[in-house]
C-alpha positions as CSV (number, residue, x, y, z in Angstrom):
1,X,140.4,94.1,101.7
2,X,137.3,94.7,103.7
3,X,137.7,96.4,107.1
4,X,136.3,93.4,109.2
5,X,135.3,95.6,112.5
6,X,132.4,97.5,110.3
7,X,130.5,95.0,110.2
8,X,130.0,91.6,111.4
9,X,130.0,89.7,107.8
10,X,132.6,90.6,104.8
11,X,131.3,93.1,102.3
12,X,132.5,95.1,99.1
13,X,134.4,97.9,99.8
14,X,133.8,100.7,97.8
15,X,137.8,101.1,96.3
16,X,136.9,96.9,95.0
17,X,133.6,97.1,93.7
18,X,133.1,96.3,90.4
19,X,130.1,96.0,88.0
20,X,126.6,97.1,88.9
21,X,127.7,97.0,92.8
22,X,130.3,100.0,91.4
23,X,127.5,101.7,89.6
24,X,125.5,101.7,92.8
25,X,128.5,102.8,95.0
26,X,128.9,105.8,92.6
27,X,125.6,107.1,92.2
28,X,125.1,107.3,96.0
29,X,128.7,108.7,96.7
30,X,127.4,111.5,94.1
31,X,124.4,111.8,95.7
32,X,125.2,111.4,99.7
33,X,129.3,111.8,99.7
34,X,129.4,108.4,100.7
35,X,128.4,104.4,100.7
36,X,126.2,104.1,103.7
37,X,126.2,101.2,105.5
38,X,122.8,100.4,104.6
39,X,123.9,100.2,101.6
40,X,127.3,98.0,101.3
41,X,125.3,95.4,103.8
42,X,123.7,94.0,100.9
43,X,126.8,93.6,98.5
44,X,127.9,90.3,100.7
45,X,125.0,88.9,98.1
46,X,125.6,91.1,95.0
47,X,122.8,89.9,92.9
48,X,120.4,91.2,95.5
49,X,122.0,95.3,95.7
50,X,120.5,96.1,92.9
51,X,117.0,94.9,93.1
52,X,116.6,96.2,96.9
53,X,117.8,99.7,96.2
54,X,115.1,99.3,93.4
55,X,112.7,98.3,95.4
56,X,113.5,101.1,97.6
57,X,113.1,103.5,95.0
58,X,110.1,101.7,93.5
59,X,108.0,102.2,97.2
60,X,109.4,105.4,98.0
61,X,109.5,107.5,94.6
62,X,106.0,106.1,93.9
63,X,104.3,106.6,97.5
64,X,101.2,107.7,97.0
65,X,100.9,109.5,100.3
66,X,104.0,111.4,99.6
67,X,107.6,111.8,100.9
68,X,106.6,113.2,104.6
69,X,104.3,110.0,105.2
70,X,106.5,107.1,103.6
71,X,109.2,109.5,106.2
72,X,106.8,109.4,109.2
73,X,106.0,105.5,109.1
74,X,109.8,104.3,108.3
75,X,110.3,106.0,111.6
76,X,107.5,104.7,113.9
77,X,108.6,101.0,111.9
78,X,111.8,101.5,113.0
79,X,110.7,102.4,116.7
80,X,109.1,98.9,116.8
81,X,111.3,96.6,115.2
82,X,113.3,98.1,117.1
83,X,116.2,99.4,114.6
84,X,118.5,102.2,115.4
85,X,119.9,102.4,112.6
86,X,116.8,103.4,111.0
87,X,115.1,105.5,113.8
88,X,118.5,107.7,113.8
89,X,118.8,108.2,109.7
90,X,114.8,109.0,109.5
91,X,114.6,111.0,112.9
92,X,117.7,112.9,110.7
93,X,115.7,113.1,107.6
94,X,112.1,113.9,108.9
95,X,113.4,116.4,111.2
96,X,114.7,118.7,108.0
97,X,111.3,118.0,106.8
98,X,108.8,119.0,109.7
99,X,111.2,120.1,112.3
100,X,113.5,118.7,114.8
101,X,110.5,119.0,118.0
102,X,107.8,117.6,115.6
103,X,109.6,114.6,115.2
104,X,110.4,113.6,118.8
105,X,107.3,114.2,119.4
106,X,106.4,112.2,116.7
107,X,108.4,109.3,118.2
108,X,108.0,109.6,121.2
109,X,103.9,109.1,121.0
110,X,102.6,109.9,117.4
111,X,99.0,109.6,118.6
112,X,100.0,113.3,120.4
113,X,102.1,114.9,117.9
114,X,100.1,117.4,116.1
115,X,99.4,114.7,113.6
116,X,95.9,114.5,111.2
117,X,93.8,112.1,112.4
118,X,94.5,110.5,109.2
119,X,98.4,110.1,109.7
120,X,97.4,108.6,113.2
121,X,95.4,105.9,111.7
122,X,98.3,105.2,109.1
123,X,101.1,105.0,111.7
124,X,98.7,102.9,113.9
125,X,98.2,100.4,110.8
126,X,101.9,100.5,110.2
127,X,102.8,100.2,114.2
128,X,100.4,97.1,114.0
129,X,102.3,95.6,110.9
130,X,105.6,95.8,112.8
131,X,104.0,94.1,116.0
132,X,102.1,91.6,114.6
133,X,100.8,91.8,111.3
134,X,98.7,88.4,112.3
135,X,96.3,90.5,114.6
136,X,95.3,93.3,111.5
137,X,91.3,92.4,110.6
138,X,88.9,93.3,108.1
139,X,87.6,96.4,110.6
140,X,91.2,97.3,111.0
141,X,91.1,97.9,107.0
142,X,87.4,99.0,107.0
143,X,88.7,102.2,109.5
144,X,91.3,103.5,107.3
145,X,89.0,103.4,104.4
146,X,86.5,105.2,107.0
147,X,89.7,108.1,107.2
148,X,89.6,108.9,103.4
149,X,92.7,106.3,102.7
150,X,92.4,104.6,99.4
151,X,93.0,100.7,98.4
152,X,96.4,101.8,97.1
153,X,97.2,104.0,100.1
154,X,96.8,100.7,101.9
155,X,98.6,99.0,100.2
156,X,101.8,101.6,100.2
157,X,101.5,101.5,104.0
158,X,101.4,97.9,104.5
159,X,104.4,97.9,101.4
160,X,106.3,100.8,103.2
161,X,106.3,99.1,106.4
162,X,106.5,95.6,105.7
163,X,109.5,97.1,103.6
164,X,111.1,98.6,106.4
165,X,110.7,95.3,108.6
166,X,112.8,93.3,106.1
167,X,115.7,95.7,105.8
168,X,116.3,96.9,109.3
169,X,116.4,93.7,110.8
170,X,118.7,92.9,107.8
171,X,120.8,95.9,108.5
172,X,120.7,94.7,112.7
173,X,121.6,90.9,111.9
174,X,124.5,92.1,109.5
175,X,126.2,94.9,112.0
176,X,125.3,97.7,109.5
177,X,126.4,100.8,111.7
178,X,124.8,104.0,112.2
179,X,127.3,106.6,110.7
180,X,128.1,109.3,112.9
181,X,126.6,112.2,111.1
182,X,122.6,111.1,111.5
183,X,123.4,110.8,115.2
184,X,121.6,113.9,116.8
185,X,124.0,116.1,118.7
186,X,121.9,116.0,122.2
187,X,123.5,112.6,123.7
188,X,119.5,112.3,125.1
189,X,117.8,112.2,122.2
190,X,120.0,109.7,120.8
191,X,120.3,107.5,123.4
192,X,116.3,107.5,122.7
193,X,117.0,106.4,119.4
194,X,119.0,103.9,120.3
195,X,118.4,100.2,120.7
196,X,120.2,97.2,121.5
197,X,123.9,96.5,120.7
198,X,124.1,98.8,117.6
């Protein structure tokens, strides 16, 4: 049986999964030592596990801007949706990439982080997206073009983003829960991270 305090609806259990939902619970237990959360919230619909951790895959191992960036605007997304969830598992992962300081600074105001100019437009695009995406204009578009950003770089930031939106407020209206491990060990800096009831 499910262990109904983890989260707030009933989901597969990694000891009862079967199928594809089993095949997805291995390969990340092998990989990670464990089912995240963000994961088994999807198995309440089944059918739809497998074609979100594909679309994952899809944005992310495709990016076109690379790792780092798809890294950098997952977190400023997160920041502004607001998720914790998110902000604490990519503060986690950026930090092994650019360093722990870099990415509070980063979070804390990207525009003042050490960033490119180009990175700055990027996370501004992708801050605008998770605002409201209904304000973003031809001359919004025409400016990142102006930075050296391609049509498909565009469109992986809006994608990455827009991506991020969907499943962290999934994750929130589900009760996924942050596992204790990303949570950063100054009680500050998570407590920075951290947003609303989760």
């Amino acid at each position: 049986m499910a262990k109904e305090e983890t989260m707030f609806i009933r989901t597969v259990e990694p000891d009862e999964a079967e199928g594809e939902v089993a095949s997805i619970y291995a390969n990340e237990i092998a990989s990670t030592g464990r089912v995240m959360q963000a994961t088994q919230c999807w198995s309440a619909r089944p059918d739809i596990l497998a074609p979100v951790e594909h679309l994952l895959h899809q944005i992310r191992d495709g990016f076109s801007l690379g790792l780092i960036n798809f890294r950098l605007i997952t977190l400023i997304t997160a920041k502004h949706v607001p998720s914790s969830y998110c902000s604490h598992v990519y503060f986690k992962a950026l930090s092994a990439m650019i360093g722990r300081e870099q990415t509070l600074a980063v979070h804390r105001d990207y525009r003042n982080a050490g960033l490119t100019d180009q990175q700055v437009a990027m996370l501004g695009y992708a801050e605008q997206i998770t605002i409201d995406a209904s304000r973003i204009t031809q001359g919004d578009i025409d400016a990142l073009r102006a930075v050296g950003f391609s049509d498909l770089n565009i469109a992986d930031i809006a994608v990455a983003a827009s991506f991020r939106n969907f499943v962290s407020r999934y994750f929130d209206a589900v009760g996924a829960k942050i596992e204790p491990d990303f949570l950063d060990g100054d009680l500050n800096v998570r407590n920075e991270l951290s947003v609303g009831g989760h």
